[in-house]
N, C-alpha and C positions, 0 to 999 in steps of 0.2 A: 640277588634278592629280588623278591618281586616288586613290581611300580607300586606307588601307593598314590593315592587319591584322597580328597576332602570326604567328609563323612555322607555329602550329598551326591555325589560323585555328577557334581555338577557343578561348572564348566569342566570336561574329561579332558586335564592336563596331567598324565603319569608323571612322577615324579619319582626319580633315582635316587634312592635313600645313600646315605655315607654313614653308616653309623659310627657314634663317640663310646665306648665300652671302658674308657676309663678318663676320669677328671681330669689328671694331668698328662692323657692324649690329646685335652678339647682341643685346645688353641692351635697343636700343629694341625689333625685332622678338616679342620673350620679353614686353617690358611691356605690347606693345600686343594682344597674345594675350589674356593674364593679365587686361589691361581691360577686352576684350569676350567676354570665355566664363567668366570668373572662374577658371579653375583651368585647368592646362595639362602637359605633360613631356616632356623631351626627348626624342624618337626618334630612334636612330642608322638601322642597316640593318636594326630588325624579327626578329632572329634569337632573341627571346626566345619560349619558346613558347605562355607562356597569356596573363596578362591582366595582369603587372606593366610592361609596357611600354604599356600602352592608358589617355589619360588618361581622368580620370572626367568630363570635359568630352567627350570626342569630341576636340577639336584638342590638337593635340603642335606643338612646334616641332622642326622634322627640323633633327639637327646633319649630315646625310650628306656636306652641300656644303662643311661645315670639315673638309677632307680633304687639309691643308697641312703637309708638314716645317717646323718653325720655326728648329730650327739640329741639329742632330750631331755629334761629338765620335766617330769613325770608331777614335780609339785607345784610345777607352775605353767603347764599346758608351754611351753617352749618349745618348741620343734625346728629343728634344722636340716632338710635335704637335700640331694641334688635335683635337679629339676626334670626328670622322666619319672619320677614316682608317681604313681596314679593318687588319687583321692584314695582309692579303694583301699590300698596300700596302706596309707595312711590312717584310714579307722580302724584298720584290720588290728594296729600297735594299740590305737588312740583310744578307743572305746573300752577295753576291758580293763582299761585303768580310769576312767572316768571325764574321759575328754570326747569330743564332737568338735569338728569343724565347725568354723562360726557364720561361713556364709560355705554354701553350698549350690553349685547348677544342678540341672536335669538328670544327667551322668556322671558317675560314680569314674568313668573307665578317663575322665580327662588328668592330661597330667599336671606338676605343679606349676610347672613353666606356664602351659597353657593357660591355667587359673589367671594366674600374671598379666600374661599376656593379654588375654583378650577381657583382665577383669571382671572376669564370672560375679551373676546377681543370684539370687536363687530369691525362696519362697518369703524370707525375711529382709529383706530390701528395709522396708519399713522402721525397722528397728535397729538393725548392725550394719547398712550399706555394702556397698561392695566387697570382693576378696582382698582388694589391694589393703583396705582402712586394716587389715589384722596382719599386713605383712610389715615385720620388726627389719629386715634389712635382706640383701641380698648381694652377691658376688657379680659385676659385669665385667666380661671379654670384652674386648674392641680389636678393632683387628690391625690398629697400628700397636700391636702389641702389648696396649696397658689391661689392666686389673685396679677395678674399684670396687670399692663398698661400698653401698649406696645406703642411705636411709633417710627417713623423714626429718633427719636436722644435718645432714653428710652427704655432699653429690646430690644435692635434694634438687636438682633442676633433672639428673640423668634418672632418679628415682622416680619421679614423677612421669617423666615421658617416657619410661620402660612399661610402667602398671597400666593396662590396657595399650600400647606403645606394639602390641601386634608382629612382637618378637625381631622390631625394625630397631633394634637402639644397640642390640649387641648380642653376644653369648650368655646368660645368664648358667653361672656355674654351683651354687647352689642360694636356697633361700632360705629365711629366716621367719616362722607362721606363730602367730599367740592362738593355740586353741582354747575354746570354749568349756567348762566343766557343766558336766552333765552328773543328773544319778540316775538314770535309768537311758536304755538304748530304746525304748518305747514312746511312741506317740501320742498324746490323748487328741482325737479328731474331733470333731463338731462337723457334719456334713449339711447340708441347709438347700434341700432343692430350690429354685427360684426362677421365675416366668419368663422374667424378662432380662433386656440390661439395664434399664430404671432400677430393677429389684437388686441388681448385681450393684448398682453402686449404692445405695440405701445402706446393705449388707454390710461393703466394706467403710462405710461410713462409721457404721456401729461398732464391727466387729476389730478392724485393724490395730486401732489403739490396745485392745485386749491380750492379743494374743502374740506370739514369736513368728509364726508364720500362717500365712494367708494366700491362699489361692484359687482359682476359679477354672474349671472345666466349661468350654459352652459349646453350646450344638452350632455349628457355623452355619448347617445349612437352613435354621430356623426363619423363618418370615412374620410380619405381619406384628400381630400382638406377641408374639412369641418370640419376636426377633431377641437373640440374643439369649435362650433360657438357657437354663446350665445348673451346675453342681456348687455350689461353694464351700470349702473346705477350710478352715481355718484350725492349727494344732499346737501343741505344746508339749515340751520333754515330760514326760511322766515323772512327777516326784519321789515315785517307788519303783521299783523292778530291775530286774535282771542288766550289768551292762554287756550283753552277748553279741558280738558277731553276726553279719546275717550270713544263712547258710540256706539260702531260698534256691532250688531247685534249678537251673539254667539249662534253655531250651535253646537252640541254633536255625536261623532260617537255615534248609541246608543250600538252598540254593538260587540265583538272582533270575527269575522270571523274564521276558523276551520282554514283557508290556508289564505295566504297573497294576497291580492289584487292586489298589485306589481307586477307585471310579464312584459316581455317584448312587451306583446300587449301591454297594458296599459300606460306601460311607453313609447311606442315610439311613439305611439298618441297623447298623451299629449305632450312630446318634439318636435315631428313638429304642434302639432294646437300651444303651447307657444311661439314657434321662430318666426312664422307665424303671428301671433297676431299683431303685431307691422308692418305695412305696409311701413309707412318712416322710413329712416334709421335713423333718431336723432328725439325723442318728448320730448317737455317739459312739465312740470306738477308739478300742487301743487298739493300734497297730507297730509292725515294726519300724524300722526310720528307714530302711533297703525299700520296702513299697512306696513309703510313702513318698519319699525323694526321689527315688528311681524306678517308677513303674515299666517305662521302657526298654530299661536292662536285662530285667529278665528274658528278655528273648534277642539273642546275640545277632548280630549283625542283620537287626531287622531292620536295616536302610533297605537293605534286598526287597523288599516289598514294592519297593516302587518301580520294581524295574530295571535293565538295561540304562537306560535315560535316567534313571536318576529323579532327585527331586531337589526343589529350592527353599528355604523357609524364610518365611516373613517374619520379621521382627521386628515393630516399629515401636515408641513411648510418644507418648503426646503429653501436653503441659496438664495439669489440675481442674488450670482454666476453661479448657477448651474439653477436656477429656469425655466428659457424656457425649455430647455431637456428634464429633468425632469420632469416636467409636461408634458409634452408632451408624454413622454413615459410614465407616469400613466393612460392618457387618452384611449393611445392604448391601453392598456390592461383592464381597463374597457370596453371598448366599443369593444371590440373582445369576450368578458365573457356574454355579453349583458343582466344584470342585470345593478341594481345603483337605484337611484330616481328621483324625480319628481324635486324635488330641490338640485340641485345640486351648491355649493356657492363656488365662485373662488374668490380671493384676495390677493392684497400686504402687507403685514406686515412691519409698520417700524422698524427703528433704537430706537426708545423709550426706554429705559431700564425699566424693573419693578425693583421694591425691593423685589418680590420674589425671594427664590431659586430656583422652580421648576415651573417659569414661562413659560409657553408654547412657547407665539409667538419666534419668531426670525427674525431679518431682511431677508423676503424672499419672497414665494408666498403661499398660504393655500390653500389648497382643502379641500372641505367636503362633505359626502356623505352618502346615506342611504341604506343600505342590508337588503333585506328579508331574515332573519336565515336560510338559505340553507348551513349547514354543508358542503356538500360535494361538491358544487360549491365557499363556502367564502373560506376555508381554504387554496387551490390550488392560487386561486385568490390574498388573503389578503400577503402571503408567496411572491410571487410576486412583490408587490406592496410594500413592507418592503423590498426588496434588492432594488428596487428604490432609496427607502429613506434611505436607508441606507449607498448607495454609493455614493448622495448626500450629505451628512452631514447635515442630517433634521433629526423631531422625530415626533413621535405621539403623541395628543393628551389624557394624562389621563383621565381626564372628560369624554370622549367620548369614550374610550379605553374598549371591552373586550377579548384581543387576543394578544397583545404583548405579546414578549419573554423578559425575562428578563435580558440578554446579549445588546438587544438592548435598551433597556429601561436603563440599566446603563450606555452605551456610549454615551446614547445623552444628559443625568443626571446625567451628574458626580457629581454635588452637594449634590446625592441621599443621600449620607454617614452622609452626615453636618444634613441633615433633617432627617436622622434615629437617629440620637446623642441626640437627639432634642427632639426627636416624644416621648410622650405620653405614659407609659407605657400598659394605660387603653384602648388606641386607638390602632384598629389593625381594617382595611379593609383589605375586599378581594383581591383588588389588589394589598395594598402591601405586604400582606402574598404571592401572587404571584409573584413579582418582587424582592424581598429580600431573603427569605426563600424558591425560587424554586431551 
């Protein structure tokens, strides 16, 4: 089978898949890994961007092939799978019987483990928190042979350091999701151009409490008075319409380019034709939930754009308190660096608690963003933009993470310890042989 790589393909550590094609293969397949490489971690579909999905062995056992419904409960949004089933997967059953996911990422292609794992946020933070807060119970491997159920009142020390827990606490064999009921698979939008990022936080001032979800588009490379302008979107499930399937058109980068596409022509043509685009300052708009949650899907394996080298993505939250500043002075120094990307996603994080320990959001604001692997412009840049958030009382993103220090990674995770106590002996990622052992 061929190597597989993080979705950034950045640090380029191939990784020798071991695939599991049946449930009650897991546990020998995992042992017999674990026996001859000594350390090993599950890989779903690879949609994590840097180096927390890549073990510190090189082989991973791929859960992609447990991609099985195990039973459903249709009248009360119940779902039980193994954990290589994609999201996609999942709406594909969910939707045409009147369910939605209740918290959703960027991408549709991550699987459920992943969700888990890396506690996926999406565009409703604000109001339903993380993935972990909807997940009713799950199966973990260990590799001294036992089998638990975990849940928020059962094993609720191993349940809690599993949810965001970065696939370091065990096998997880299948899981247990409360979906969302919807009646309609459509979006009603509210689009709202806006100048600045004073205007962007105004917006969500007003707007957040309204709505299900909320999120912001901004021009990274903007300056001056303009620093920070952007799109702001806020939407809600339509109360009438169709629950249909998306069945949107998919295109393939067909091929990964010698140098990264990305550059500052590119990108600043595209950030003024995208600002530009939107003529009145507020449109409305149905849309389907496949655009509006996954606009980067439709075009398959568009990491290829950046290149050979690969890219990194920034993803930090900063506190409430400090959040205009703060961002504000992340902006400037992206857009004085004049790299970033095409989509660049701004947003409020609630107060929601997860039952993770190493849950990411925090009541704040999040930025995210995409680098063309330019060593010698990220590193100056990234060093930067970490004393930002660092002097805010914010942290990075793991999932997305390949460049923290691990000073700063224990300050902003002090619960690091509880989930090392915890973790797996058999499970050891690259970045937390990074962040523990550097």
């Amino acid at each position: 089978m061929a190597a597989l790589l993080s979705w950034g393909r950045y640090p380029n550590f191939p990784q020798e898949p071991h695939p599991i094609p049946w449930r009650d293969m897991a546990a020998r397949n995992w042992h017999r890994v674990h026996a001859e490489h000594g350390t090993t971690l599950a890989f779903g579909n690879g949609r994590s961007y840097g180096d927390s999905c890549l073990a510190a062995s090189g082989h991973v056992v791929q859960t992609l092939p447990l991609d099985r419904i195990i039973e459903a409960d249709w009248t009360t949004g119940v779902l039980r799978a193994e954990p290589g089933i994609t999201l996609e997967q999942i709406l594909q059953v969910a939707i045409p019987r009147g369910w939605m996911l209740p918290v959703t990422p960027g991408t549709k292609y991550a699987t459920l483990g992943g969700a888990i794992a890396n506690d996926v946020h999406g565009k409703n933070h604000h109001v339903r928190g993380t993935f972990g807060r909807h997940v009713r119970a799950f199966a973990l491997a260990r590799s001294d042979g036992s089998q638990s159920e975990c849940t928020p009142s059962f094993n609720e020390e191993l349940f809690g350091a599993t949810i965001g827990g970065l696939g370091l606490t065990g096998l997880i064999l299948w899981a247990e999701i409360q979906l969302m009921p919807i009646r309609s698979s459509s979006i009603d939008v509210t689009s709202i151009r806006f100048a600045n990022v004073d205007e962007f936080f105004e917006l969500a001032t007003q707007l957040d409490a309204e709505h299900e979800y909320s999120v912001a588009w901004v021009d990274c490379l903007s300056r001056g008075a303009a620093l920070g302008r952007g799109i702001f979107m806020v939407g809600d499930h339509a109360k009438h319409g169709p629950l249909e399937v998306a069945r949107r058109r998919k295109r393939t980068m067909p091929l990964t380019p010698p140098v990264s596409l990305v550059n500052n022509l590119t990108l600043r043509a595209f950030n003024e034709l995208y600002y530009r685009r939107q003529r009145k300052p507020s449109v409305q708009s149905r849309v389907g939930y496949d655009g509006y949650f996954y606009p980067l899907d439709s075009l398959l394996e568009w990491n290829r754009i950046y290149g050979r080298p690969g890219f990194q993505q920034y993803q930090c939250v900063v506190p409430a308190a400090t959040a205009r500043d703060s961002t504000r002075a992340i902006l400037e120094r992206i857009s004085a660096s004049g790299t970033g990307s095409f989509l660049a996603v701004l947003k409020r994080c609630g107060d929601v608690k997860s039952p993770g320990l190493l849950s990411f959001p925090i009541e704040g604001t999040s930025l995210a963003l995409d680098f063309p692997q330019q060593e010698l412009r990220n590193g100056p840049l990234f060093k930067q933009l970490d004393a930002i958030v660092r002097e805010a009382g914010g942290r990075l993103y793991p999932a997305k993470d390949a460049h923290m220090n691990a000073a700063d990674f224990r300050a902003a995770y002090p619960q690091w310890q509880q989930l090392e106590s915890l973790r797996d002996p058999a499970m050891l990622s690259r970045f937390w042989e990074r962040m523990i052992q550097s």
